[in-house]
C-alpha positions as CSV (number, residue, x, y, z in Angstrom):
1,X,59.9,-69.8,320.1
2,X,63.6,-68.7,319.4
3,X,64.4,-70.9,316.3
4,X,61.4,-69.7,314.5
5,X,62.9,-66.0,314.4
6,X,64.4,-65.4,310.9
7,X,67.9,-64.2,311.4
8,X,69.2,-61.0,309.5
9,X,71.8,-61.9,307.2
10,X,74.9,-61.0,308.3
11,X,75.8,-58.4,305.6
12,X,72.8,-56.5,306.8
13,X,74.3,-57.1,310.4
14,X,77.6,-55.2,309.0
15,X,79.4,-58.7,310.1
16,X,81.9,-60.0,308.1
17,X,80.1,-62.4,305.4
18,X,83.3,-64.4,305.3
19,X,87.1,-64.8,306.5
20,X,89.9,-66.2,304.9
21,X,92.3,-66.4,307.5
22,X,96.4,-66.9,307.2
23,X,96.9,-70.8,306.1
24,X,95.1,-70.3,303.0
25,X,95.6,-70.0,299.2
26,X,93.1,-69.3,296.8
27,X,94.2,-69.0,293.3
28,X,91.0,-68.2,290.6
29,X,88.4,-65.4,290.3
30,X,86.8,-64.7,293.4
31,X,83.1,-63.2,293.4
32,X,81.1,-62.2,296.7
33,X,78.5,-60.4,298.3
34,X,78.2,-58.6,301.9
35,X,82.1,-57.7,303.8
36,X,85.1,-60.1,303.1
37,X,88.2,-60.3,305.4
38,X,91.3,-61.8,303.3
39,X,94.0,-62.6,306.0
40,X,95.6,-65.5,303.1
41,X,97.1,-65.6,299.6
42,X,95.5,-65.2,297.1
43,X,95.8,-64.6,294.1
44,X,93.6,-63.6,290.7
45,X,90.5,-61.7,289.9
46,X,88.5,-60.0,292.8
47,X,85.0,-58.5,291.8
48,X,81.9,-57.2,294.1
49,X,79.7,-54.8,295.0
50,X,80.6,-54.6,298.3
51,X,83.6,-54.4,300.8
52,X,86.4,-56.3,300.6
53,X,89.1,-55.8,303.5
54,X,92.8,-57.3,303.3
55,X,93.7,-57.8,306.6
56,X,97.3,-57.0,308.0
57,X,98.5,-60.5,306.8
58,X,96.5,-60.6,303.9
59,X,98.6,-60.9,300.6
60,X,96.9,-60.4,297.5
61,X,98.2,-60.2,294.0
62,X,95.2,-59.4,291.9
63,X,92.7,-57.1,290.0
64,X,90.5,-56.0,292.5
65,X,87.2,-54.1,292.0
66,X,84.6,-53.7,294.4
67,X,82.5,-51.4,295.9
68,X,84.4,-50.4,299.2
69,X,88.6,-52.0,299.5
70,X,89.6,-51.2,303.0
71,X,94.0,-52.4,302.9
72,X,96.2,-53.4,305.6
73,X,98.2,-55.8,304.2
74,X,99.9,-55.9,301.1
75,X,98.4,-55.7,297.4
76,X,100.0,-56.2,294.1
77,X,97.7,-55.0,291.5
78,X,95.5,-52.5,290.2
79,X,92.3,-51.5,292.2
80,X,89.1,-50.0,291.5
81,X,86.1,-49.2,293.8
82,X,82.8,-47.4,293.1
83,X,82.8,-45.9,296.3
84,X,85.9,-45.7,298.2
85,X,89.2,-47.3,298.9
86,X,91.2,-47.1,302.5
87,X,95.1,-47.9,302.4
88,X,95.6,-48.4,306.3
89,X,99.0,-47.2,307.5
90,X,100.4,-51.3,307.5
91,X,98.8,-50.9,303.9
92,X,101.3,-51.9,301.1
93,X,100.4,-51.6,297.7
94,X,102.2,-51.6,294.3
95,X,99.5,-50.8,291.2
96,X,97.0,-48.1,290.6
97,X,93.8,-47.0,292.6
98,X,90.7,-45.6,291.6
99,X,87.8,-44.5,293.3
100,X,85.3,-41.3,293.9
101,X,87.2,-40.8,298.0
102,X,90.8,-42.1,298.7
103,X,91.9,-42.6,302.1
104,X,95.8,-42.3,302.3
105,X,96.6,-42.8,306.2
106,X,100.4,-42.2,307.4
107,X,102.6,-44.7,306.8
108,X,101.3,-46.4,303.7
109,X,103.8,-47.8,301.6
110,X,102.4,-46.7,297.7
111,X,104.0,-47.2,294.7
112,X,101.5,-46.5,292.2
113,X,99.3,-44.2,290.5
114,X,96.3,-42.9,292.1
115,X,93.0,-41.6,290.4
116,X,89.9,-40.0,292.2
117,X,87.1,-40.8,289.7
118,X,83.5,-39.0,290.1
119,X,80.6,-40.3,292.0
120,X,78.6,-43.6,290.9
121,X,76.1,-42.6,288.1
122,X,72.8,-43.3,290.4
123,X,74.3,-40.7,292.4
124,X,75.3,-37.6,290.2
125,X,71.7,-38.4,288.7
126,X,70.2,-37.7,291.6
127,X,71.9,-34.5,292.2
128,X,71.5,-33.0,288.6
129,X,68.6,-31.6,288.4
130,X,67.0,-30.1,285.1
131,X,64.8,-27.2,285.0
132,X,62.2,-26.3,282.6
133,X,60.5,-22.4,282.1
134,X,57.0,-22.4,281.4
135,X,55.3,-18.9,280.4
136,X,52.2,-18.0,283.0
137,X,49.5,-16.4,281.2
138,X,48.5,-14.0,283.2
């Protein structure tokens, strides 16, 4: 039967996880998991793991960190992403950005300072590898 079928969650769908559309205004620290859309205010702390995307309405005056910030609207405060951070060209941000790959795209209004940090950890100790010589006896 159909209802018996587990459902992927929707963060393994690549869906949005959820949606804060224009009309709201969240004040606080907000904490999530899977893809956010922020179309509102807000206003805070931002921390995840994942992606958070601020949409072209989207105003947000906060400290953000998270694993992926993809920006269209417009962001007052510092940023900081583990893997990457996107300002798309309706992107308006004042404060810093950090993040291994930076995405500038025409148009971007940027008044900040911008640092391109090295890989996640996990990764660069993946790629180092060490080497050890051991005498053959022959």
């Amino acid at each position: 039967m159909f209802w018996h079928r587990k459902r992927a969650s929707s963060a393994q769908r690549g869906n949005l996880t959820a949606f804060i559309d224009e009309g709201s205004e969240i004040e606080g620290k907000y904490t999530f998991s899977g893809t956010v859309m922020l179309n509102g205010k807000f206003q805070g702390e931002i921390a995840s793991t994942d992606t958070l995307i601020i949409g072209e309405r989207g105003v947000v005056n906060a400290t953000v960190r998270a694993g992926t910030v993809i920006i269209n609207g417009e962001l007052v405060g510092n940023v900081q992403a583990t893997e990457r951070v996107e300002l798309k060209g309706t992107a308006r941000v004042f404060g810093d950005v950090e993040a291994p790959v930076i995405v500038v795209e025409e148009g971007v209004l940027f008044e900040g300072h911008c640092r391109m940090t090295k890989t996640k950890p996990a990764e660069a100790a993946r790629d180092t590898r060490e080497f050890s010589v051991v005498p053959l006896k022959r």
